[in-house]
Legacy VTK file of the C-alpha trace (Angstrom):
# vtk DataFile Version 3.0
C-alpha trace
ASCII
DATASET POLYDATA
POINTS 313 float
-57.994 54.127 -85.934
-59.779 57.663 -85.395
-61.694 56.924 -88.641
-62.618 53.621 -86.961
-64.259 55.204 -84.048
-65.852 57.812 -86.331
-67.309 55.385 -88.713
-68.708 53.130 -85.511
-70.253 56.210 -83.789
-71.997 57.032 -86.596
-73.524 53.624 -87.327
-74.725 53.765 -83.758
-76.417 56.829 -84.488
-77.797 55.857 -88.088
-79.539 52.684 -86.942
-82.974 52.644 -85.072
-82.318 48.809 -83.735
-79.017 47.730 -82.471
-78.300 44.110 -81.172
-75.713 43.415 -78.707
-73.424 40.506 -78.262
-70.668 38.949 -76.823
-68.469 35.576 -76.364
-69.958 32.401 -75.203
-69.294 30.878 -71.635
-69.092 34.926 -70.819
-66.702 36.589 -68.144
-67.740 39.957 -66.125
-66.377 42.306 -69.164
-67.848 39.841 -71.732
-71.225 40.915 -70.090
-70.336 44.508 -68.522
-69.220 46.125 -72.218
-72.256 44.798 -73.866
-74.983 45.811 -70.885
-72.629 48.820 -70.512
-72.947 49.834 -74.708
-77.287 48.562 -74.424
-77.206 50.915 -71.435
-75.185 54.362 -72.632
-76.998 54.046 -76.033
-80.246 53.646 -74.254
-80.085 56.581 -71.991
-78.700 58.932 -74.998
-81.139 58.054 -77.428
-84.307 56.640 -75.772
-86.312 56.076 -78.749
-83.491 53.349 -79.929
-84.195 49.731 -79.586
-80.924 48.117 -78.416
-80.706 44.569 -76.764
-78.196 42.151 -74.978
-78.379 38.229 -76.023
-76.554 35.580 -75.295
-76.286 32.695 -72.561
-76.849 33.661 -69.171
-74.917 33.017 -66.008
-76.501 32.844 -63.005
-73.282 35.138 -61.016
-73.319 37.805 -63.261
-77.174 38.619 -62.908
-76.254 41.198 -60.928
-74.865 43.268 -64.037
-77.801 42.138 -65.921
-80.527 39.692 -67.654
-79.674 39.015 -71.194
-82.752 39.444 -73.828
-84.737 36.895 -75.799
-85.743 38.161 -79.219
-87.679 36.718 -82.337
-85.338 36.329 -85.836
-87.323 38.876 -87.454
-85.849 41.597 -84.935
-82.392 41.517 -86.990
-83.828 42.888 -90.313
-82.451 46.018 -91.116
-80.539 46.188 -87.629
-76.919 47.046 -86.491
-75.122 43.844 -84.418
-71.973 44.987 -82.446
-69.866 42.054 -81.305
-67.938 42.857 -78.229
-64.948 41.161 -76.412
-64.873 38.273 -78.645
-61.866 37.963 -80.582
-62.936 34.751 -83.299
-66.722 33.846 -84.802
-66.598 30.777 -83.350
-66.962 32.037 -80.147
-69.455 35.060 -80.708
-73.085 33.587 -78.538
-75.880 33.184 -80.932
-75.338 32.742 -84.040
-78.086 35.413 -85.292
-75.256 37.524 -85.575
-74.858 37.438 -89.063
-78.320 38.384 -89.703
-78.293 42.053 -89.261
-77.865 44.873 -91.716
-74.602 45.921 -90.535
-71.788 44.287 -88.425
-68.903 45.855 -86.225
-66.625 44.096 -83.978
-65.074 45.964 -80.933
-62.290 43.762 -79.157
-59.091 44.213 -77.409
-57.864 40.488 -77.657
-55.195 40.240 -80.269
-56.833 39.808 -83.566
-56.483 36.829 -85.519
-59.576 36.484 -86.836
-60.881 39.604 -88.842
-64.892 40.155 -88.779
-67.378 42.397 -89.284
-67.955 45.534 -91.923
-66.159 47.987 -89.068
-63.366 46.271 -87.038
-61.892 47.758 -83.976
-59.753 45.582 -82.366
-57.017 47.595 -79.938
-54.719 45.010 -77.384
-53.736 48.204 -75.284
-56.630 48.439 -73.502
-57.237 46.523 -70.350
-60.602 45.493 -71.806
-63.660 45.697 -73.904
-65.324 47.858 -71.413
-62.148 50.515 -71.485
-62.214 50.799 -74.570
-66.501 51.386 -74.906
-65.817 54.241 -72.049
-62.751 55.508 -73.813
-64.551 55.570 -77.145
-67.690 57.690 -76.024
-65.411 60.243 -74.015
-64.253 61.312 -77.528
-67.989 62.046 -78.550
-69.649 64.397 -75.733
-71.862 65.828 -77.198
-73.207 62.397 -78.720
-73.529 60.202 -75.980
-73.858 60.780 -72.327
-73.088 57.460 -69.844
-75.096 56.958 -66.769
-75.226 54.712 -63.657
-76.319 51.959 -65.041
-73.627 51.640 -67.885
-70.835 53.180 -65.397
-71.735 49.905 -63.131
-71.190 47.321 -66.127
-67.856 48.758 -67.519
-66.684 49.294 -64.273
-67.753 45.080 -63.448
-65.698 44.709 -66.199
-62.718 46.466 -65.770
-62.193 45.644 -62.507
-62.874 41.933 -63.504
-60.525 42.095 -66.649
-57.373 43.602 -64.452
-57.679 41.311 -61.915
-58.684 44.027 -59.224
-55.913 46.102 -61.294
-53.148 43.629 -60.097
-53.050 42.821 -63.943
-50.280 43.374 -65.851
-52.551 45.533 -68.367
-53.877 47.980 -66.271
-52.650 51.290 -66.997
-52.938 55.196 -66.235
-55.649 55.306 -68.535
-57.431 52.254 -67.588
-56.666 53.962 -63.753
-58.299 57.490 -65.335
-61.237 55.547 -66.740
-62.074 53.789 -63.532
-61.956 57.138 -61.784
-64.513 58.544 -63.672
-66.802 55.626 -63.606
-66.689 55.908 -60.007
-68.314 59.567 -59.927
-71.469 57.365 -60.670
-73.226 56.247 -57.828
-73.304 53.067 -58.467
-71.861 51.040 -54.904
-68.794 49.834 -56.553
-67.851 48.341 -52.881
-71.046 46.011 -53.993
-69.282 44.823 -57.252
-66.252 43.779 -55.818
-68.406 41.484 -52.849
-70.559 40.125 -55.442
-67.333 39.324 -57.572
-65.668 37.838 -54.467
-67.624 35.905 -53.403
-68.167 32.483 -53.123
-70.801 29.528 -52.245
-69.795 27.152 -49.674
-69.391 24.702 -52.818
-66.830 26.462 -54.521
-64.830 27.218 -51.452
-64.782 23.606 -51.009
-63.679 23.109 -53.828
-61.053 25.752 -53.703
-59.535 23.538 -50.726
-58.855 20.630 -52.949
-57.391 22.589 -55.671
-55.093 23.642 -53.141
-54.566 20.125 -51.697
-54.370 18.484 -54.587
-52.722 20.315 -57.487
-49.810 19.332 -59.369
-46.476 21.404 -60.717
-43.983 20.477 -63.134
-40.697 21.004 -62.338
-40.852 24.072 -64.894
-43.414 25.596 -62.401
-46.333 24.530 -64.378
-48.981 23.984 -62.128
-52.298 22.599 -63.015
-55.649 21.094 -62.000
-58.093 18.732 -63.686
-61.747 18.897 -63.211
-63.777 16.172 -64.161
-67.578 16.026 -64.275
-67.612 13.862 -61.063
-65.345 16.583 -59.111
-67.675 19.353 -60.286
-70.817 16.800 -59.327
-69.126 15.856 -56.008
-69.299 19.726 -54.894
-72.168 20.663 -56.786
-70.509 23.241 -58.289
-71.386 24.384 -62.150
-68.660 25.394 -64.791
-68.084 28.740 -64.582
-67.496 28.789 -61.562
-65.387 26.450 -61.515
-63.085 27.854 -63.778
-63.264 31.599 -61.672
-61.038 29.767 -59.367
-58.038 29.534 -61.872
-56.631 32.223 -60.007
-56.311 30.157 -56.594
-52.739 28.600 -57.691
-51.591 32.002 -58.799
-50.417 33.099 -55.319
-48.032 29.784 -54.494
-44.683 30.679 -54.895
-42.484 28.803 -57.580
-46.046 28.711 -60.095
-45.101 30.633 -63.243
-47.597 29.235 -65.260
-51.432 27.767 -63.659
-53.790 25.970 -66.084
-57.425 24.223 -65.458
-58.839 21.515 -67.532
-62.146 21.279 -67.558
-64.792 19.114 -68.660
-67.603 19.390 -70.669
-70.074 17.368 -72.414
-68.267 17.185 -76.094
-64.600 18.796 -75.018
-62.590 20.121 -72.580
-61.671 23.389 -71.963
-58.794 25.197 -70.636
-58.071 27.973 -68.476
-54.635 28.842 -68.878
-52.876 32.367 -66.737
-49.059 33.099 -66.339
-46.299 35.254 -64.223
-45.269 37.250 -66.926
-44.765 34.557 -69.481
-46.495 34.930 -72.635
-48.880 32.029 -73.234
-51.315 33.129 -76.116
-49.009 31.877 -78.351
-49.550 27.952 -76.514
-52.765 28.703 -76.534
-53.367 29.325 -80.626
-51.952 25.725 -81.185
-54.556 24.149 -79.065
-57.583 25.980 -80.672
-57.381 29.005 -78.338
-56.320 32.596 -77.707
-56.084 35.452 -75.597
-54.230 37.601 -73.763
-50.238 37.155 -73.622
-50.586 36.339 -69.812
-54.153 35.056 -69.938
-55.637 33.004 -72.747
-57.715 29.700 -73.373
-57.764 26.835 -75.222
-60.173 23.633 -76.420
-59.213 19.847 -76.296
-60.870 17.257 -76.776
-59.176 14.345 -75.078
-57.268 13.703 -71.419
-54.542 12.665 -73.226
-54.197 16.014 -74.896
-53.634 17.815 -71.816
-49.911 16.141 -71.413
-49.088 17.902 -74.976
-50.363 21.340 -73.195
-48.293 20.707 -69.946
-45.089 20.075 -72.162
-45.589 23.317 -74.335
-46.075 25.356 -71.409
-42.867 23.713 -69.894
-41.190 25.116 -72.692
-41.745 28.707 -72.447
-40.768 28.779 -69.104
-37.613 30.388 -68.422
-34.987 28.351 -66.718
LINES 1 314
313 0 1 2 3 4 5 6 7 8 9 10 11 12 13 14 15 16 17 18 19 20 21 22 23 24 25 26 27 28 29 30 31 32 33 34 35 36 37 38 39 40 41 42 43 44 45 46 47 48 49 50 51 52 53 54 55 56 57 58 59 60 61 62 63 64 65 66 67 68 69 70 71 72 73 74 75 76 77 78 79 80 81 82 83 84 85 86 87 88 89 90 91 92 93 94 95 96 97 98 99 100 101 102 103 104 105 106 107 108 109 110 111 112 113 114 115 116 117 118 119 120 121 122 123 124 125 126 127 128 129 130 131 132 133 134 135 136 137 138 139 140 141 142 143 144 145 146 147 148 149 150 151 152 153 154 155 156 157 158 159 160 161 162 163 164 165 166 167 168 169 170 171 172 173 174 175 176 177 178 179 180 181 182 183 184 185 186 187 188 189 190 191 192 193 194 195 196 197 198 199 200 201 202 203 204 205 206 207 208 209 210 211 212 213 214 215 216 217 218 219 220 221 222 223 224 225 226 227 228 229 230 231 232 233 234 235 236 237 238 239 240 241 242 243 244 245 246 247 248 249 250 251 252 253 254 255 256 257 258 259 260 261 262 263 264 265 266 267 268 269 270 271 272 273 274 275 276 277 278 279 280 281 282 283 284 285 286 287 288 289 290 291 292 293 294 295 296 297 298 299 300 301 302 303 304 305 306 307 308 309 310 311 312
């Protein structure tokens, strides 16, 4: 692993272009470890070029704007892939294009990509792991406020305001650090909190309206007529997976929602591992937090009963 992190800090430092991405429909550390990396290589090596692309979503402007760039930017340039555990999912699919590939992830790896691969589950996220990396190399790389306000967006996003099973005392350490920035973390956690009158509307039907298995599945559907009903767009939508999490007798919460071609599912436990559930609907993730893709209503029944399953008794 230590030759890993050797070999990927000295690609940074080889290549004058590096391109940045991440996994489509991203999440706060999806965005915060690759505007984090753009941002600590930028401010050690100024005459780099280094750029973010991808999708953007409208709540997570506040970490950053992602980057539009021509094809011809690729040639002879380094791509790092980060928090994105399969191709399929990597946003824009330029990423081939470069000179050199590495993939830095701390999903579970089931897919293997990239000339470098660094794929570590211990960490609480892709952001940890960036931090944790260029501690190792002081004299290399230096972070600043800008980067220590991305990782720490997605850290804190990641743990689950460190109520997460994976956060750790070195996940705790890392945070700690980031904080000697001043960056108004108090500023992250309101813009992560909060919530248009839409969504909170929404949030109230969830509540009102969501069903359980006798397992202690519980579960909501979201159909494009709900999310048109409250005006409310996708991803934020499926932030609110969390709002059954807090009812007692749910072990397992899932959201299915809908898109144009499929829908997609949100899927978090209470200590049951559900990755597993997740692979066999065309999925993955963490073993209490993972996702999956279906594309009929009639699929979701076959989710429901395999979730029912790994519930204990």
């Amino acid at each position: 692993m230590e030759n890993i992190k050797n070999e990927i800090v000295e690609a940074i430092k080889k290549y004058s272009t590096i391109i940045i991405h991440r996994h489509i429909n991203p999440d706060p550390d999806a965005i915060g470890s690759q505007v984090g990396l753009q941002q600590l290589i930028k401010h050690s090596y100024p005459s780099k070029e280094v750029y973010v692309v991808g999708e953007e979503v409208g709540s997570l402007l506040f970490i950053s704007k992602m980057e539009v760039i021509p094809d011809k930017v690729y040639k002879g340039a380094l791509v790092i892939v980060c928090d994105t555990s399969s191709t399929s999912r990597i946003s824009d699919s330029r990423y081939t294009n470069g000179d050199m590939l590495i993939k830095i992830d701390h999903h579970p790896e089931y897919e293997r990509f990239g000339d470098l691969s660094w794929v570590d589950p211990s960490y609480s996220s892709a952001s940890e792991m960036l931090v944790d990396l260029f501690l190792n190399f002081p004299e290399d790389f230096k972070i600043n406020k800008e980067a220590a306000k991305a990782f720490y967006a997605g850290i804190i996003s990641d743990t689950g305001r460190f109520l997460n099973g994976n956060t750790s005392p070195r996940t705790l350490k890392t945070v700690s650090l980031l904080r000697t920035y001043n960056f108004q973390p108090e500023r992250i956690h309101n813009l992560l909190n909060t919530k248009t009158k839409n969504s909170s509307r929404l949030q109230k039907d969830i509540l009102m309206s969501f069903k359980v298995t006798d397992k202690g599945v519980a579960y909501f559907i979201m159909t494009k007529e709900l999310l048109n009903k409250y005006g409310v767009d996708r991803v934020e939508a499926s932030n609110l997976v969390n709002t059954l999490s807090s009812i007692k007798g749910n072990k397992i919460w899932a959201f299915f929602i809908e898109y144009p071609t499929e829908i997609r599912v949100r899927i978090r436990s209470r200590n049951i591992p559900i990755s597993s559930i997740a692979r066999q609907f065309n999925g993955g993730g963490h073993s209490f937090a993972a996702g999956a893709t279906i594309h009929s209503w009639e699929e979701v029944d076959h989710i429901i009963e395999a979730l029912n399953q790994v519930c204990p008794k």
